[in-house]
FIKEZA-565279 format. One record per residue (C-alpha): residue number from 1; x, y, z. Coordinates in steps of 0.02 Angstrom, whole numbers, plus 32768, in hexadecimal, padded with zeros to 4 digits. Layout:
// FIKEZA-565279
nr NUM | px X | py Y | pz Z
...
END
This chain:
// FIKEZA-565279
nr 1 | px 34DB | py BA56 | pz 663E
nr 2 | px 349A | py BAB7 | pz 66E2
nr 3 | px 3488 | py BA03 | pz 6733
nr 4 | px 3528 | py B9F0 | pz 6711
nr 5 | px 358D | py BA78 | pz 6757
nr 6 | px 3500 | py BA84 | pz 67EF
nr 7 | px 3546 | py B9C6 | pz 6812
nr 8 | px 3617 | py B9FA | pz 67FA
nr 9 | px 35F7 | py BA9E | pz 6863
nr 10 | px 35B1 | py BA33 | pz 68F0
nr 11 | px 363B | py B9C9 | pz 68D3
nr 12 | px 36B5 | py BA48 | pz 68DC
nr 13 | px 3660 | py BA98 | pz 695E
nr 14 | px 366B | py B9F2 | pz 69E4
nr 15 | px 371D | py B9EC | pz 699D
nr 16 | px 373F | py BAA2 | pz 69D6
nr 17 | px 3709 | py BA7B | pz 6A95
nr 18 | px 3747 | py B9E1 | pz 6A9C
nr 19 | px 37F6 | py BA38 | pz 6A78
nr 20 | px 37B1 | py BACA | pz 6AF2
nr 21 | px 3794 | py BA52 | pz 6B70
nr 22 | px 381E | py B9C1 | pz 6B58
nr 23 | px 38C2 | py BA28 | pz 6B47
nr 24 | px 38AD | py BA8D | pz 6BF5
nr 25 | px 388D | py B9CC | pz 6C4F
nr 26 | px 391C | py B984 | pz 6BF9
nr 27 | px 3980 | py BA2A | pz 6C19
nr 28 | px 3954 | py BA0A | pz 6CE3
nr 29 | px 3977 | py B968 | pz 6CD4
nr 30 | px 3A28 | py B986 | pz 6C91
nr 31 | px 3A43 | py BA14 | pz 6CF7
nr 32 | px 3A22 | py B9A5 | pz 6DA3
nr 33 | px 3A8C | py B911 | pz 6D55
nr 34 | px 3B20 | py B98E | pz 6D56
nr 35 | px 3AF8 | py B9D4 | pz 6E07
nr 36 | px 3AED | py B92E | pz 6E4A
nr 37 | px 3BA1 | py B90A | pz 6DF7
nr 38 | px 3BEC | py B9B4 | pz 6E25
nr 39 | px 3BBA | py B998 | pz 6EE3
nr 40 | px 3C09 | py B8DA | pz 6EEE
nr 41 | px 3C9F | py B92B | pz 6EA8
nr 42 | px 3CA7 | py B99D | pz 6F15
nr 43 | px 3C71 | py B935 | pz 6FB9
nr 44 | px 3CE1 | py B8A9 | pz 6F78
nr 45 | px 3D89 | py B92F | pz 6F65
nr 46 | px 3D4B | py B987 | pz 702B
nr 47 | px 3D36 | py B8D8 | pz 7071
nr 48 | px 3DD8 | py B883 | pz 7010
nr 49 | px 3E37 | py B92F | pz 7061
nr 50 | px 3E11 | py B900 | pz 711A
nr 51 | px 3E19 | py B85D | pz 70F0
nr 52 | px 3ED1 | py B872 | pz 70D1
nr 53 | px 3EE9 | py B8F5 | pz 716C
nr 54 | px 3E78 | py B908 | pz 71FC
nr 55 | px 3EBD | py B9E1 | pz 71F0
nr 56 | px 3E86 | py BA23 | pz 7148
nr 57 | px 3E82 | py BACD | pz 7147
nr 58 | px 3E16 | py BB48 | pz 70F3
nr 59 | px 3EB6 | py BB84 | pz 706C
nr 60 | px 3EA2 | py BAD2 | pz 7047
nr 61 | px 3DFB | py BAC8 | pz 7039
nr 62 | px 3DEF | py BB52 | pz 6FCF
nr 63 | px 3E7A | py BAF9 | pz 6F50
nr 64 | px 3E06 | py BA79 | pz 6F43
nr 65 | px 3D6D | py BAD9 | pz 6F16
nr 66 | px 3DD9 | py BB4C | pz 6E99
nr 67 | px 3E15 | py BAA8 | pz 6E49
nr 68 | px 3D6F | py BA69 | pz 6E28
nr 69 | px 3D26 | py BB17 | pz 6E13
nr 70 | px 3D95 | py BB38 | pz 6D67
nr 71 | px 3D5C | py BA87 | pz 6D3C
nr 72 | px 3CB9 | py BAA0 | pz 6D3A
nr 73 | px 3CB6 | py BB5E | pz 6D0A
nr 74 | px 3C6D | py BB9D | pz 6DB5
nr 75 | px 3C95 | py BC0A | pz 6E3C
nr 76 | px 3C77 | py BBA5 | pz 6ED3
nr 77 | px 3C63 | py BC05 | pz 6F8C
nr 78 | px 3CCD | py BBA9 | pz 6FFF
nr 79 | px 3C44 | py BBE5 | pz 708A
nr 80 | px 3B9D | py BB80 | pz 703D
nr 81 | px 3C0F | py BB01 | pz 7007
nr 82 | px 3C42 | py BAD3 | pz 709E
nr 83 | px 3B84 | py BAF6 | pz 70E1
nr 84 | px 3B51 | py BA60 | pz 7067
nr 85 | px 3BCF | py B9F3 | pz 709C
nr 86 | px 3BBC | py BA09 | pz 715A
nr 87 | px 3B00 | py B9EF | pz 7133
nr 88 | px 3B3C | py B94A | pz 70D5
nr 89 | px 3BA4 | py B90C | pz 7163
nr 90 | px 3B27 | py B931 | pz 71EA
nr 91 | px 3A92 | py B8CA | pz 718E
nr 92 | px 3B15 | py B832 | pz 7168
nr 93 | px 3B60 | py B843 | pz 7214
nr 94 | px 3B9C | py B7B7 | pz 729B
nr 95 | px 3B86 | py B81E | pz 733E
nr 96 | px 3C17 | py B7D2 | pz 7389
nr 97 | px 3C80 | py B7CD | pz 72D6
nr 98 | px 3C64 | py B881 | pz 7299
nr 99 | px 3C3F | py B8EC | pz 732B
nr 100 | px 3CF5 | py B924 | pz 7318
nr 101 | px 3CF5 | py B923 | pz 7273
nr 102 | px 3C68 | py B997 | pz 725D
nr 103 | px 3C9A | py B9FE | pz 72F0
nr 104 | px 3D3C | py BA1A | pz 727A
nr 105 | px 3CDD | py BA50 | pz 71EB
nr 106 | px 3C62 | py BAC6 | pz 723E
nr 107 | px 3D06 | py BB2F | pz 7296
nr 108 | px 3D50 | py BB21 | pz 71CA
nr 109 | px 3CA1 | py BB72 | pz 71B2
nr 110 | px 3C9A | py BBF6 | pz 7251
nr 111 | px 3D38 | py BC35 | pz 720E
nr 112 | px 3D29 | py BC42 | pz 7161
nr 113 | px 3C89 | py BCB5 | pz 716F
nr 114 | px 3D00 | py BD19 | pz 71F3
nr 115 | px 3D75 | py BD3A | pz 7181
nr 116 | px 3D1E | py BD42 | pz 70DA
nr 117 | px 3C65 | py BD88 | pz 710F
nr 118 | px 3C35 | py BDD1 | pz 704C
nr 119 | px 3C8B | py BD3C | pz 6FFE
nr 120 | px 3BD2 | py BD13 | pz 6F9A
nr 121 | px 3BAF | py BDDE | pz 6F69
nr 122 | px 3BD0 | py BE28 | pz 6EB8
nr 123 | px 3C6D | py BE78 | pz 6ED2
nr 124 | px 3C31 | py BF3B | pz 6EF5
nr 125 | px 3BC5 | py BF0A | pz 6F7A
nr 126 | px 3C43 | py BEA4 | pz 6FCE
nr 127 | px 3CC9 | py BF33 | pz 6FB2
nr 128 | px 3C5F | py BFB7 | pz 7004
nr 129 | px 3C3D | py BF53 | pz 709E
nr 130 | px 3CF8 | py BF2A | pz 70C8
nr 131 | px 3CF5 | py BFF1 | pz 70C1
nr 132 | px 3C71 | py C006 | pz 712A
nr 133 | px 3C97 | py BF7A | pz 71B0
nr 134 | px 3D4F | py BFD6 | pz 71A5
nr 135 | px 3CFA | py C08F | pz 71B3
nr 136 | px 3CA9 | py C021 | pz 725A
nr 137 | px 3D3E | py BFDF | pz 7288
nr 138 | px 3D95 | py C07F | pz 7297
nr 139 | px 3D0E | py C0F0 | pz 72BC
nr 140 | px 3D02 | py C159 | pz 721F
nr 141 | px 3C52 | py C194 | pz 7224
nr 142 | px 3C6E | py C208 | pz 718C
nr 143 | px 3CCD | py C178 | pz 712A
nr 144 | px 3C24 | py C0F8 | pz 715E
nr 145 | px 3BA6 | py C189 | pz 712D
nr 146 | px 3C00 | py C189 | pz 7081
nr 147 | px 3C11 | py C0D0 | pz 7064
nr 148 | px 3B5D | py C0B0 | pz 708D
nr 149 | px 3B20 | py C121 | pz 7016
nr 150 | px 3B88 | py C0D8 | pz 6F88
nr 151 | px 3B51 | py C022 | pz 6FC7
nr 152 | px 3AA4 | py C078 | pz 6FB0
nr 153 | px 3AC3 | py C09D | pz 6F07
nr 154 | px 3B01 | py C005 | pz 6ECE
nr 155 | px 3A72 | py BFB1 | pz 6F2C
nr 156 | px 39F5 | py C01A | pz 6EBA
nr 157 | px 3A65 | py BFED | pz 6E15
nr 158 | px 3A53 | py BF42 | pz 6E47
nr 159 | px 399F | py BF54 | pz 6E49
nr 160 | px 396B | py BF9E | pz 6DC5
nr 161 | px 39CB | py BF41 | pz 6D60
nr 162 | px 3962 | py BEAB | pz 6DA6
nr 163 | px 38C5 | py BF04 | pz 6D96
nr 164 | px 390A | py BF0E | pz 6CDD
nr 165 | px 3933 | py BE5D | pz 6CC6
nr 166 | px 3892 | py BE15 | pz 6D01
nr 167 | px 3825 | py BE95 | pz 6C89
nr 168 | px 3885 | py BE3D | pz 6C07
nr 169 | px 3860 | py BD8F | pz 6C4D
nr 170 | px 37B2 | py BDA4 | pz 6C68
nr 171 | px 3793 | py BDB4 | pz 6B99
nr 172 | px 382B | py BD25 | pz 6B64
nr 173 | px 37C4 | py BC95 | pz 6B74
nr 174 | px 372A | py BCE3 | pz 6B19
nr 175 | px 378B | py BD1D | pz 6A92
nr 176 | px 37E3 | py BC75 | pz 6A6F
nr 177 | px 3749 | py BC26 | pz 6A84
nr 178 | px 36E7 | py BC98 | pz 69ED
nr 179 | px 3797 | py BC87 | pz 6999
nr 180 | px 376F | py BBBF | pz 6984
nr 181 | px 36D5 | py BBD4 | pz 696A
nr 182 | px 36E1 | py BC4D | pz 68C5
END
């Protein structure tokens, strides 16, 4: 009888890390399959928009990336998009063919980090640095004194929360692991 639930532990023990092991590979797997398709979709809509129109503009850029962003249930920041696709352009380029082309997209770029510089912060963050680059702006020392100070504060928030986070991280996977095992 101990033979035989020595040899169905073992068993159920190479079953256990197999499972441990497989399902975060095929996860990856899936999870790059579905980057690789959300990128062509959005390369293929950026490229079939200047395709149609040699003056897209950035309103119209950001449509685009709305549109597909509420398909796919993300937020997408019109700022690294743009980055990746100006990166795509320039590795696939024709000197001759795209110079203007990716001349076009890097002044799209230049001005959409002008005009939206937080766009990728959490919202706080990027509210209290509008304030403080307006505090700059219109030389409010007392207004930038206070606005840095709350920025401060968030900033700690922030990170203790992902002091927190990773504390809880660092015992997940030896938790599940025993979990299986018992």
């Amino acid at each position: 009888m101990s033979e035989f639930l020595d040899k169905w532990f073992n068993v159920a023990f190479l079953l256990a890390m197999v499972v441990l092991i497989g399902i975060p590979i095929l996860g990856a797997y899936a999870d790059s399959t579905l980057k690789k398709k959300f990128r062509s979709e959005i390369e293929n809509a950026i490229d079939g928009a200047f395709a149609k129109s040699n003056s897209v503009d950035l309103e119209y850029v950001r449509t685009i990336l709305n549109s597909i962003g509420r398909k796919w249930s993300q937020k997408l920041i019109t700022a690294d998009v743009l980055e990746d696709y100006l990166t795509q352009i320039s590795v696939s380029a024709q000197e001759s063919q795209n110079a203007a082309h990716i001349e076009y997209v890097r002044n799209l770029l230049k001005d959409e980090r002008e005009h939206r510089p937080y766009e990728s912060l959490p919202d706080d963050e990027k509210r209290l640095l509008r304030a403080v680059a307006d505090a700059i702006e219109h030389d409010d020392k007392e207004s930038m004194r206070f606005h840095v100070r709350e920025l401060a504060a968030v900033l700690a928030v922030r990170n203790q929360s992902i002091g927190l986070i990773q504390k809880m991280n660092r015992w997940s996977v030896p938790l599940a692991a025993v979990g299986l095992i018992r």
